[in-house]
VEXDREN-2710 file (C-alpha; in Angstrom, 1 decimal):
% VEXDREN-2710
k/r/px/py/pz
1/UNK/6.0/16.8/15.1
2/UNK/2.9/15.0/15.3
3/UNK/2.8/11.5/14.8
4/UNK/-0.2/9.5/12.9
5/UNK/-1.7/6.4/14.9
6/UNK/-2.6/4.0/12.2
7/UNK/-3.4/1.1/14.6
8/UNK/-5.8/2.4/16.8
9/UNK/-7.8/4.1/13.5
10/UNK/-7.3/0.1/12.1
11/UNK/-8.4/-1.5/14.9
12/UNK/-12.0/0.6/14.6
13/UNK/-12.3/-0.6/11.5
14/UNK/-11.7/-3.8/11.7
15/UNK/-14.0/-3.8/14.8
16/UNK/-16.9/-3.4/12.7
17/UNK/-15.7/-5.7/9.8
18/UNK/-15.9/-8.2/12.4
19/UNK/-19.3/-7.4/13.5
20/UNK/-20.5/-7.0/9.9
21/UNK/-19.3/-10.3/8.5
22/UNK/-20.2/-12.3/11.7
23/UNK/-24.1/-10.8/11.1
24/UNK/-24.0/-11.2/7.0
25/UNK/-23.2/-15.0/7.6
26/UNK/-20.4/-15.1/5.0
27/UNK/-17.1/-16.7/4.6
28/UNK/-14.4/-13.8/3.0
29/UNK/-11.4/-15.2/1.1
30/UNK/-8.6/-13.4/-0.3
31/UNK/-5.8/-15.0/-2.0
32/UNK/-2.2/-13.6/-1.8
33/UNK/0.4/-14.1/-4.6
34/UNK/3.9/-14.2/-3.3
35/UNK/7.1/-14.7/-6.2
36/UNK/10.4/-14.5/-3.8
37/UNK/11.5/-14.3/-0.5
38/UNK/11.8/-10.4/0.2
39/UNK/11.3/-10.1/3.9
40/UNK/8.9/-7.3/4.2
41/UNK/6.5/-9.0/1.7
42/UNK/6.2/-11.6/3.9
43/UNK/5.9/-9.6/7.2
44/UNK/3.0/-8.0/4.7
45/UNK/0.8/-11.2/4.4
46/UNK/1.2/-12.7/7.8
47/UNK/-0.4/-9.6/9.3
48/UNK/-3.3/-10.4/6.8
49/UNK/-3.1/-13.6/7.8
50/UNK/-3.5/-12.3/11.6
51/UNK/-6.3/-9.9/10.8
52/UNK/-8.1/-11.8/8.8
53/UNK/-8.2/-15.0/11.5
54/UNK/-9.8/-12.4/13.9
55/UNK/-12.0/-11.1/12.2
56/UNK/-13.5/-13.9/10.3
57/UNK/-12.1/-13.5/6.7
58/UNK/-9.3/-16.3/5.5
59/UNK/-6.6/-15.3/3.8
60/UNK/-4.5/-17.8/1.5
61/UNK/-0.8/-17.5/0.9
62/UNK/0.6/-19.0/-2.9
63/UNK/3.8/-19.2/-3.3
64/UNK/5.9/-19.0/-6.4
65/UNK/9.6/-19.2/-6.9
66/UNK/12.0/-16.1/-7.5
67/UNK/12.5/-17.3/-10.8
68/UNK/9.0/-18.7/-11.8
69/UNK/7.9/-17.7/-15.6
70/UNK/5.3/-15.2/-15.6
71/UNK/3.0/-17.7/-18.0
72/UNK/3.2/-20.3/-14.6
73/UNK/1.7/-17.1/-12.2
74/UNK/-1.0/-16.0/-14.9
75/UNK/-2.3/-19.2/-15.4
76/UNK/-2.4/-19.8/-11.8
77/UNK/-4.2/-16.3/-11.2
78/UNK/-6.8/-17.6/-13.9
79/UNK/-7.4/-20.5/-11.9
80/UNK/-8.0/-18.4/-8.8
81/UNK/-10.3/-16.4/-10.7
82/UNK/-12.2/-19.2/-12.0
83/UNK/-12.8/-20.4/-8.2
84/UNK/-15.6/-19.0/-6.9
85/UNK/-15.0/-19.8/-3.1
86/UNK/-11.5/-17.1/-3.9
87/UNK/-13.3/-13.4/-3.7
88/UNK/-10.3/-10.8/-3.4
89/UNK/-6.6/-12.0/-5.2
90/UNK/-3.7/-9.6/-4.8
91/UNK/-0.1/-9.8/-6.3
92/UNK/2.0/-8.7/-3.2
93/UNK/4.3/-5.9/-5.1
94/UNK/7.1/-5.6/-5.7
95/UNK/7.8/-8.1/-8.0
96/UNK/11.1/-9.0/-9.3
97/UNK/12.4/-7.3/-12.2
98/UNK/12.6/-9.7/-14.6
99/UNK/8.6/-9.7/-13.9
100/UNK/6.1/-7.4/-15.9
101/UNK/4.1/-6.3/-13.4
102/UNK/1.3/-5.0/-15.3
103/UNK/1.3/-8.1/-17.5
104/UNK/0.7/-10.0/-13.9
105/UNK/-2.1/-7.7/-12.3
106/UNK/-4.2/-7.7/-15.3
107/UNK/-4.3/-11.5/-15.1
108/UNK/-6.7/-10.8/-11.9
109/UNK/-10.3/-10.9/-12.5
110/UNK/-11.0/-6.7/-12.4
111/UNK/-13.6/-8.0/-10.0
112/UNK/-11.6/-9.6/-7.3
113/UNK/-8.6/-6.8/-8.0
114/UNK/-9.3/-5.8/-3.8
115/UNK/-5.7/-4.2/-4.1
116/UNK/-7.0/-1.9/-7.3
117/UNK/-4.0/-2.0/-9.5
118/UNK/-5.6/-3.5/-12.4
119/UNK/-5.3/-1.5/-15.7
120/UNK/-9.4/-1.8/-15.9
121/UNK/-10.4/-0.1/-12.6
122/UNK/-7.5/2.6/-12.7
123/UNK/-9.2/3.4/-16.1
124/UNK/-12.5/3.6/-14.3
125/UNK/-10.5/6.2/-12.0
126/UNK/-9.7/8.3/-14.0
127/UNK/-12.8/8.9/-15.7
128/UNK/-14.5/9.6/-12.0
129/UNK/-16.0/6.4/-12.7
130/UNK/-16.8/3.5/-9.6
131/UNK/-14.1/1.2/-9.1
132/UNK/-12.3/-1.0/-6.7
133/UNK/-11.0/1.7/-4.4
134/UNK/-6.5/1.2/-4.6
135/UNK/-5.5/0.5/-0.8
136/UNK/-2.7/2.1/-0.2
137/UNK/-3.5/5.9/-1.7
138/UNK/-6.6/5.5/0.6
139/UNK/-4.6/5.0/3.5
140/UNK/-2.7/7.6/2.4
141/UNK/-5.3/9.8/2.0
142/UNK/-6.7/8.8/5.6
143/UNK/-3.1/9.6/7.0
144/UNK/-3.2/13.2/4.9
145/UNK/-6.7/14.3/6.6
146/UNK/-5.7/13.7/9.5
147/UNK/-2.9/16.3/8.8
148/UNK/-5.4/18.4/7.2
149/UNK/-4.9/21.5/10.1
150/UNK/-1.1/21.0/9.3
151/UNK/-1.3/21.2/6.0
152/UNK/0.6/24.3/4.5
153/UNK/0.7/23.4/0.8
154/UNK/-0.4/20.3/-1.5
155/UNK/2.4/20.2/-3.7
156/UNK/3.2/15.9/-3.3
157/UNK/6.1/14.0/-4.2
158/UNK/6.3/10.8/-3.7
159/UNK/9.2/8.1/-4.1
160/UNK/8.0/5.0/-5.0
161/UNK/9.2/1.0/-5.9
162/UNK/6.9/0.9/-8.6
163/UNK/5.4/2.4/-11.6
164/UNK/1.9/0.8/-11.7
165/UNK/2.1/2.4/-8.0
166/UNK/3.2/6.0/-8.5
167/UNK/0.2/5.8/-11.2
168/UNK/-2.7/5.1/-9.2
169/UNK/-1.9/7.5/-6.3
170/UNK/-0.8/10.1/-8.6
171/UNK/-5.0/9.3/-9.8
172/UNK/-6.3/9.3/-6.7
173/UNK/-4.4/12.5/-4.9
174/UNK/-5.0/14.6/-8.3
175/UNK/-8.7/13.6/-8.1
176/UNK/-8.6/15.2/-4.2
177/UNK/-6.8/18.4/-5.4
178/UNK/-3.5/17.7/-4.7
179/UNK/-0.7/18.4/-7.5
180/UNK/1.2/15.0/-7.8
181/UNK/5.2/14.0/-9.0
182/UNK/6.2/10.6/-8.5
183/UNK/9.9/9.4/-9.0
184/UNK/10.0/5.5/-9.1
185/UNK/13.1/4.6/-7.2
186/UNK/15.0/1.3/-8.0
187/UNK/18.0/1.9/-5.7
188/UNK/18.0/3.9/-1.9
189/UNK/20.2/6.6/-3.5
190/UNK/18.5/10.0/-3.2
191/UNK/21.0/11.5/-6.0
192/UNK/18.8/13.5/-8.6
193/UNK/16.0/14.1/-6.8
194/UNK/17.8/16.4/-3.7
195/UNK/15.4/19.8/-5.7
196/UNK/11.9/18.1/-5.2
197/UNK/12.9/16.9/-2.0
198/UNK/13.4/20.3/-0.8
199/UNK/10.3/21.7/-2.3
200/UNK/7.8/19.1/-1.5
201/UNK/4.5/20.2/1.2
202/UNK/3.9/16.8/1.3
203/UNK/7.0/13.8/1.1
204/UNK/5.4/10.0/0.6
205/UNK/8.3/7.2/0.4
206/UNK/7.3/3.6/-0.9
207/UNK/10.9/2.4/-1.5
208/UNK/12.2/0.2/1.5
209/UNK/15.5/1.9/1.8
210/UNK/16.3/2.4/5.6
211/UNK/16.0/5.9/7.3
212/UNK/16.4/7.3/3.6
213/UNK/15.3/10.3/4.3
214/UNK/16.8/12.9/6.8
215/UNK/16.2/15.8/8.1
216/UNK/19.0/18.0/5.7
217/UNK/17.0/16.9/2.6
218/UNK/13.5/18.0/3.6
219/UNK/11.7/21.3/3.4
220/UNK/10.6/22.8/7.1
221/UNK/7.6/21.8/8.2
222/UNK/6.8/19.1/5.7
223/UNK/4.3/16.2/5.9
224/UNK/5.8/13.2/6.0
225/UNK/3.9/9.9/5.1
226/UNK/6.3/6.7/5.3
227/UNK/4.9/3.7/3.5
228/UNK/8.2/1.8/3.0
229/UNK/9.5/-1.2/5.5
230/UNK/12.6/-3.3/6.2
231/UNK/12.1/-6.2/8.0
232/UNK/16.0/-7.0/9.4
233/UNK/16.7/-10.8/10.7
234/UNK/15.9/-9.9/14.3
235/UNK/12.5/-9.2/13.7
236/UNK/13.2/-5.1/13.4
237/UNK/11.0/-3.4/11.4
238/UNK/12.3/0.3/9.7
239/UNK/10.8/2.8/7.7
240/UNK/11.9/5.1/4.7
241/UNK/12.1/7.7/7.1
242/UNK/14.9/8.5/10.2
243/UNK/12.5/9.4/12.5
244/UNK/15.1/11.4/14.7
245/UNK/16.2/13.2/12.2
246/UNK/13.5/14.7/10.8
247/UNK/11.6/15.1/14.5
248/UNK/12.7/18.9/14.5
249/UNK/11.7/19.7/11.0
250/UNK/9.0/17.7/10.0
251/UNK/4.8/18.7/10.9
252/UNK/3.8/15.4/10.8
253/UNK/4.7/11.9/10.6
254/UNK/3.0/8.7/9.7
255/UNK/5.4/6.3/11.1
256/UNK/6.8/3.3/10.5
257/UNK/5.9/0.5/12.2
258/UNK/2.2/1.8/13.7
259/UNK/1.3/4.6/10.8
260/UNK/0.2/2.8/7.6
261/UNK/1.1/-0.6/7.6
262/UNK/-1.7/-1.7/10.1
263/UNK/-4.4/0.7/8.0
264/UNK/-3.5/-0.8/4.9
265/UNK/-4.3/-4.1/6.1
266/UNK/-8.0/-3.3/7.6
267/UNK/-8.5/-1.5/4.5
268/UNK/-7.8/-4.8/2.2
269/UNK/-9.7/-6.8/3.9
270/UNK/-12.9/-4.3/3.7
271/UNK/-12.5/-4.6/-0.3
272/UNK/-12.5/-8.4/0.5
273/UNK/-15.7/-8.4/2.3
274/UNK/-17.2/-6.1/0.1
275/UNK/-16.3/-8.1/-2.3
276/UNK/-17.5/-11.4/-1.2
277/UNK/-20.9/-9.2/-0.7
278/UNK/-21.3/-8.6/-4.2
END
């Protein structure tokens, strides 16, 4: 089984992002909304935070209650938008329930959407149009061509925490040729879904649900990309994916931690600074 090394394709980019920000003489900030306390969310923004410090871009962490109305984090996302010093604002997803997520992410300025879940630039997607490239269906597209030789099939199923999610990569992988089911996921119970498990070329989980997915409920030599984390109180970080369970079955493996999780972030913080360009 092959395994994908985001971090050392992360660290080139951020590499140059470094040397292009230092020579365009300009100051990159993106604001991060937080509502909660769910630990992976907040693993999530302090390796922004990280990145961003060495690179040169500043990344800003607002905090909201578990329970905060979602009229108190719109208006505050129009304030962000209104500040012209703020050039990239992201909602850090998921959300709680009781949130509509949609109604949140279109409060962002289409412009400074650098995460590109706003209603406006996924409609831009769709219609081949330019847009604010999403994040994480890039990196998952980044981790896929680098299973290209691998690659026996493009039939993609992907498990996701979130709707608004499972739309904009289903866009963005139909758009590349690939033929795309998403099943959004609200508890880490696989029951219903066992058939499309076993059928799928290509398995992406989003779902934060511990070693989920074993090697009895995937199809031989399947790609798997693994975009979901749990942060425990040690400091352990685990994927959707048991790793040791799949090892004999699976083709190839985008791990967690090291697979996505560091590409995601370098690729952020490229739609901040070109961003802050414009």
């Amino acid at each position: 089984m092959k395994l994908f090394n985001g971090k050392k394709v992360a660290n080139k980019i951020l590499k140059e992002l470094a040397e292009e920000i230092k020579k365009a003489k300009i100051k990159p900030c993106l604001a991060v909304i937080l509502v909660g306390e769910d630990e992976a969310s907040k693993l999530y923004i302090k390796l922004k935070k990280e990145a961003g410090k060495k690179i040169g871009i500043e990344v800003q962490e607002h905090r909201f209650n578990v329970q905060a109305p979602e009229e108190e984090i719109t208006s505050y996302i129009e304030r962000l938008n209104n500040d012209s010093d703020i050039n990239g604002i992201i909602v850090q997803l998921p959300l709680p329930a009781i949130l509509n997520t949609d109604k949140i992410i279109d409060a962002i300025d289409p412009k400074k959407d650098v995460d590109g879940f706003h209603r406006e630039n996924r409609k831009l997607l769709e219609k081949g149009r330019e847009a604010i490239l999403p994040v994480l269906p890039l990196v998952v597209l980044t981790a896929l061509d680098s299973a290209k030789k691998l690659m026996v099939g493009k039939n993609v199923l992907a498990l996701v925490n979130s709707d608004i999610f499972g739309q904009t990569l289903k866009i963005i992988l139909t758009r590349e040729g690939f033929t795309v089911d998403y099943l959004v996921r609200n508890t880490c119970v696989l029951f219903g879904a066992e058939k499309e498990l076993r059928t799928a070329d290509i398995l992406i989980s989003v779902c934060g649900c511990p070693n989920m997915i074993k090697g009895e409920s995937i199809k031989e030599g399947v790609i798997l990309i693994d975009a979901g984390v749990t942060r425990y109180h040690d400091g352990k970080v685990v994927g959707d994916v048991d790793q040791q369970s799949v090892a004999g079955k699976a083709s190839f493996l985008a791990p967690v931690p090291g697979g996505l999780g560091p590409l995601t972030v370098a690729l952020l913080l490229k739609n901040v600074y070109l961003a802050a360009k414009k």
